[in-house]
N, C-alpha and C positions, 0 to 999 in steps of 0.2 A: 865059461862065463861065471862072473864071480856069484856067490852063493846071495837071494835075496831073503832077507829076516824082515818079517812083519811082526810088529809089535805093539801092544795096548800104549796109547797115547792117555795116559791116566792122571798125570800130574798138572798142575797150571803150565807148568814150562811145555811139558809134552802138547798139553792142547792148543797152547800157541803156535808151537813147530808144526802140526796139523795144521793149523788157521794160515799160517802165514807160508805153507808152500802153493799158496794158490796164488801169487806173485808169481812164480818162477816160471809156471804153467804158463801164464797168461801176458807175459810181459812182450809190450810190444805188441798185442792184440789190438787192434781201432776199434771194437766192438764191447769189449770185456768191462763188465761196471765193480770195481773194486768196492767188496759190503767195507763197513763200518767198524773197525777191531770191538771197537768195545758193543756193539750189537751182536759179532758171530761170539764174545769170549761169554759174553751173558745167556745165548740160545746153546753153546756147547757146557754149561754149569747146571750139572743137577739141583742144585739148591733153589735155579731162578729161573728154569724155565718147567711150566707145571706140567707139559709132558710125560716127566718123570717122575711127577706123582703117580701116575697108574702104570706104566711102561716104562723099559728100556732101553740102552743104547748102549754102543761100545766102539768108541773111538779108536782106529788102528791104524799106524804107520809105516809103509815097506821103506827098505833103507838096502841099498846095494852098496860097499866100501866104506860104509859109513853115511853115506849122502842119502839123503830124501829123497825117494823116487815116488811114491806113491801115497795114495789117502783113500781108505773109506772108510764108513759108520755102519754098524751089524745092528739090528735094531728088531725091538720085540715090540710087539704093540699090542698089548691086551685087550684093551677096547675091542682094536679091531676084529680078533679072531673070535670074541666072544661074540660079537654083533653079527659076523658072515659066518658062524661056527667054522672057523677055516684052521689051519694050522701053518701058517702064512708070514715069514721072516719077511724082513726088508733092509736094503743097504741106500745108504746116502754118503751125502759129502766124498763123492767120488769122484777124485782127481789124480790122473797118471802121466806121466811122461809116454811118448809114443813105443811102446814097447809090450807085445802081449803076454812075455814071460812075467812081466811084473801085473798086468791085468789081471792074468792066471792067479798070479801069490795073494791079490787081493780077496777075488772073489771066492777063493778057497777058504782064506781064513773066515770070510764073512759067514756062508754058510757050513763051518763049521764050529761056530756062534751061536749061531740060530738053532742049528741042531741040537746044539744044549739044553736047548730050550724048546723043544719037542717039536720045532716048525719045520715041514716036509717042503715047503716053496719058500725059494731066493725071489724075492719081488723091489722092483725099482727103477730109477732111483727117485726115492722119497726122505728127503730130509728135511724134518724127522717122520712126518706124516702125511698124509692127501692132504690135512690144510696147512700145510707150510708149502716150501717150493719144491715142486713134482716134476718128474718126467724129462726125457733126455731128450733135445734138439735133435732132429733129424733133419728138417728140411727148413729152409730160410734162416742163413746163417748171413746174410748183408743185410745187418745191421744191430746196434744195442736193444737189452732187450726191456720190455717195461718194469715197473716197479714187483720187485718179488717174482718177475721169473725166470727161470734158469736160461742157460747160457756155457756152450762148451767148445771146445774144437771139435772140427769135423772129424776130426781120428778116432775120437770115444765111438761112434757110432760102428767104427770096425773092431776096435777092441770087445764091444759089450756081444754085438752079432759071432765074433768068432768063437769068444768064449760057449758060445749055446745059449744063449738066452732068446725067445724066442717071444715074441709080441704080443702084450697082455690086454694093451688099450692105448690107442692113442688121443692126445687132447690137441684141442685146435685153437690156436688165435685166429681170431677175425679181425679185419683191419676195415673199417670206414672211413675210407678218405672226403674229404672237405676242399669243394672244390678255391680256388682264390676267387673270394668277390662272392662266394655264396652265402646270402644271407639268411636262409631258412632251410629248414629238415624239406625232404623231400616230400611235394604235396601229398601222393600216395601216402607216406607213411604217415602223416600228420594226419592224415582223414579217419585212417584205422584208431589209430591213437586216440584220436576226439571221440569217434564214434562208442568205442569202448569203452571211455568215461563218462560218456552218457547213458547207455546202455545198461554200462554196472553202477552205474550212481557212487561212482569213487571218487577221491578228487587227490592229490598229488601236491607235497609241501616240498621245503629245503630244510636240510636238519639242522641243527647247530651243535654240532659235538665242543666247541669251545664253551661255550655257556649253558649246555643243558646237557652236560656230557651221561650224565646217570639216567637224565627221562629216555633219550636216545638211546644208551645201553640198552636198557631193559625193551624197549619196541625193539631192537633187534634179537631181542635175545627172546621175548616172545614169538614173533616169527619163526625163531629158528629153532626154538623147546617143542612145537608144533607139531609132533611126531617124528622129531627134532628132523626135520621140520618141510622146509619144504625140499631138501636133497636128500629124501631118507630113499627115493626108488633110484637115486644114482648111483652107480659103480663103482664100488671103493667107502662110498661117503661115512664118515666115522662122526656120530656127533660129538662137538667141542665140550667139555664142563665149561661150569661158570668160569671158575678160576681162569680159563685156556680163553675163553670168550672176552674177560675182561683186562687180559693179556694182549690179546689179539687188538683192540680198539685202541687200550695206554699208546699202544706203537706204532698204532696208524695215527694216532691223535696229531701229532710234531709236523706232519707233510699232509694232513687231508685239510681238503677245498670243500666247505660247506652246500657250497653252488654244487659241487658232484655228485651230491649225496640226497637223493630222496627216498619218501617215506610217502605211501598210497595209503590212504585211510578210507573208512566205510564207514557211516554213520559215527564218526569221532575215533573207530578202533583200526590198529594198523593191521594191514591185509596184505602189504608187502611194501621191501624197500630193496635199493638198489645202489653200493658203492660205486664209486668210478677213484681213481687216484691221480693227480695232476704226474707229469711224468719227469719226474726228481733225478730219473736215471741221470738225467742230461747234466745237469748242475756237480750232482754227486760225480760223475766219472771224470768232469772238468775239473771238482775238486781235489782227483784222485787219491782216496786217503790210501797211505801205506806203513807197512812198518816202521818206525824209527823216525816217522811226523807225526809232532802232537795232533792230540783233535782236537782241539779248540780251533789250532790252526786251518784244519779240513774243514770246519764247520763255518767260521768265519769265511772261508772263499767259496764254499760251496751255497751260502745265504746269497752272497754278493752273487756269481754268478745266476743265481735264483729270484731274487727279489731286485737287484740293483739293474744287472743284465739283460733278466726276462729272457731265460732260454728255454723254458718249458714253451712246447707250442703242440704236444700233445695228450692225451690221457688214455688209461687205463679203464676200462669198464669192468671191474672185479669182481661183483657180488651181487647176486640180484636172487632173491628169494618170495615165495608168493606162496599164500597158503592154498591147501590142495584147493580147495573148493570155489577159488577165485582164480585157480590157472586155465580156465578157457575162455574168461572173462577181461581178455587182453592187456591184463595188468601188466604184464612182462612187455610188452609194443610199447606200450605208453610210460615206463621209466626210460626204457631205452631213448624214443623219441626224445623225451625231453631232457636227455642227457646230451644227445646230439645237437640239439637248440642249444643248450649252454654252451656246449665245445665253437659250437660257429661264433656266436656273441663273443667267445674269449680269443678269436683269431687263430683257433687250433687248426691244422694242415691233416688231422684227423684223431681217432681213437679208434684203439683196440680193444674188442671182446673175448677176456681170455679167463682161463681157459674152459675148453666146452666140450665135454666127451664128444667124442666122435658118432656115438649111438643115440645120443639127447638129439634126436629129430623136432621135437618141438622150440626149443633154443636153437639150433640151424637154420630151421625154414623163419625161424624172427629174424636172426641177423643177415640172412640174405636178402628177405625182404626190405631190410635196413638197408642195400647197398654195398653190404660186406662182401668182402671176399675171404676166406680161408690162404694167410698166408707165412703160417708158420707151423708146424708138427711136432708137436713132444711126447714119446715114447716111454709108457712105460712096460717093462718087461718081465717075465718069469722064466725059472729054470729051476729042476728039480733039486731038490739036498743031496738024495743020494744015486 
């Protein structure tokens, strides 16, 4: 077998040939939602994604006779190791052709990246971090997946298991289906809901990130500085800086639904809020951007198929935060509810709650009690350096 060479994708060209084998991969897939080139060539640019203010990354490309076989990202992440005193690599942007020799070439180079840089565990995939998009598919692979989460063929799952990587955490979508003809949250849950806003004397608005994009920043970014904040006892969780926080909203700004978005207050002060994102996959994969078509022109049919067409008929439930001292005081029952009330008013066929460690028993027993089911699995994995 012919000799495979992995090599740093370091220049604009090379980051693109990175960017753009994830076509070859995927083509012909009914499931696969094609990102945005000028979104992955701005999130793979140190200069523009702040990331790379504190941490790094190292973009690499296996090439067998010349051709592109493979991708992934070796990735250091400061923050994190300082927060869990861990010594804890990570690899992203991991995309291969069905082939373990070339699996092998990947993940060898990766951690021996990492180990440069003094980290003892290979951990992922996270690209670039727990708040970007995490974790390998392993189960529920019929059908697209929501906005910002990953999405692979069923063969990564043998490639990454054979190599030795061995199961570090899994995260779970919850799916709430909406029945046709139902006009209201489920009475149980609605009662819960009520009663806890009575209870905690809170009361529950709709944001407006178009017109008060800075007052809304900063209430989420209060919530979320909180001990930052209210995922500081979750697994992984790394808190955002400012800068990554107001990165993070710019780029939700362009596709969030104001109606998705609320904000629980207590006596005028916010006490928690909870994203949802209308589901773009649908529009975007119809617009299918790709190499060698403009965007303006993806963008123009992906509006039309979006606002003209009305192909969104589900959402995402993404974010939902609540400070310690008001997390038993049903705040979390009662965004959700009333995220659910909006999806039925909008004609949605349901939404997804994703993703939710698999150990966050408190987030579990709400979305079940919500009618959810658990019906997706994203893995993420570790493996020793040496």
């Amino acid at each position: 077998m012919t000799e495979i060479i992995v090599s740093p994708a370091s220049t604009p060209a090379e980051r693109s040939e990175f960017i753009n084998f994830q076509w070859q991969i995927y083509k012909g897939d009914p499931y696969w939602v094609p990102p945005l080139l000028s979104e992955r060539t701005a999130f793979w640019d140190k200069s523009k994604n702040p990331f790379y203010e504190h941490s790094d990354a190292q973009m690499f490309v296996a090439r067998r006779d010349g051709k592109i076989v493979g991708t992934i990202a070796a990735i250091h992440n400061t923050r994190h190791n300082e927060l869990h005193k861990e010594n804890t690599g990570f690899f992203g942007g991991f995309e291969c052709i069905d082939d373990p020799a070339v699996a092998r070439a990947l993940f060898d180079r990766a951690k021996s990246w990492v180990a440069g840089k003094g980290d003892a565990v290979l951990r992922g995939p996270m690209t670039v971090s727990i708040n970007d998009e995490v974790g390998l598919l392993v189960d529920g692979f019929d059908g697209q997946p929501q906005p910002l989460m990953t999405y692979n063929p069923r063969y990564y799952v043998g490639l990454v298991d054979g190599y030795g990587f061995k199961k570090a955490m899994d995260l779970w979508a919850w799916w709430n289906p909406i029945q046709p003809g139902q006009s209201k949250v489920d009475d149980k849950v609605m009662r819960v809901a009520e009663i806890s806003k009575k209870r905690g004397k809170f009361t529950l608005r709709k944001a407006d990130i178009q017109k008060h994009l800075e007052r809304e920043v900063g209430v989420i970014r209060k919530i979320w500085a909180s001990y930052d904040g209210a995922w500081a006892e979750n697994w992984g969780h790394v808190p955002v800086t400012e800068h990554e926080l107001n990165h993070i909203v710019q780029g939700l700004k362009g596709f969030a639904d104001n109606d998705l978005i609320y904000i629980a207050e207590k006596d005028g002060e916010p006490i928690g809020f909870s994203i949802s994102l209308p589901n773009v996959s649908t529009p975007l994969r119809l617009a299918y951007p790709k190499p060698g078509t403009p965007e303006v022109i993806t963008l123009i049919k992906m509006i039309w198929h979006w606002k003209v067409r009305k192909t969104i008929n589900s959402c995402r439930f993404m974010l939902l935060g609540v400070l310690p001292d008001y997390r038993a005081a049903g705040v979390d029952a009662a965004l959700i509810a009333e995220t659910l009330k909006t999806a039925i008013q909008k004609g949605y066929v349901g939404g997804e709650l994703s993703w939710i460690l698999e150990n966050n028993d408190a987030m579990n027993k709400v979305n079940k009690l919500g009618g959810g089911t658990v019906y997706r699995t994203y893995r993420i994995y570790d493996a020793p350096v040496n």
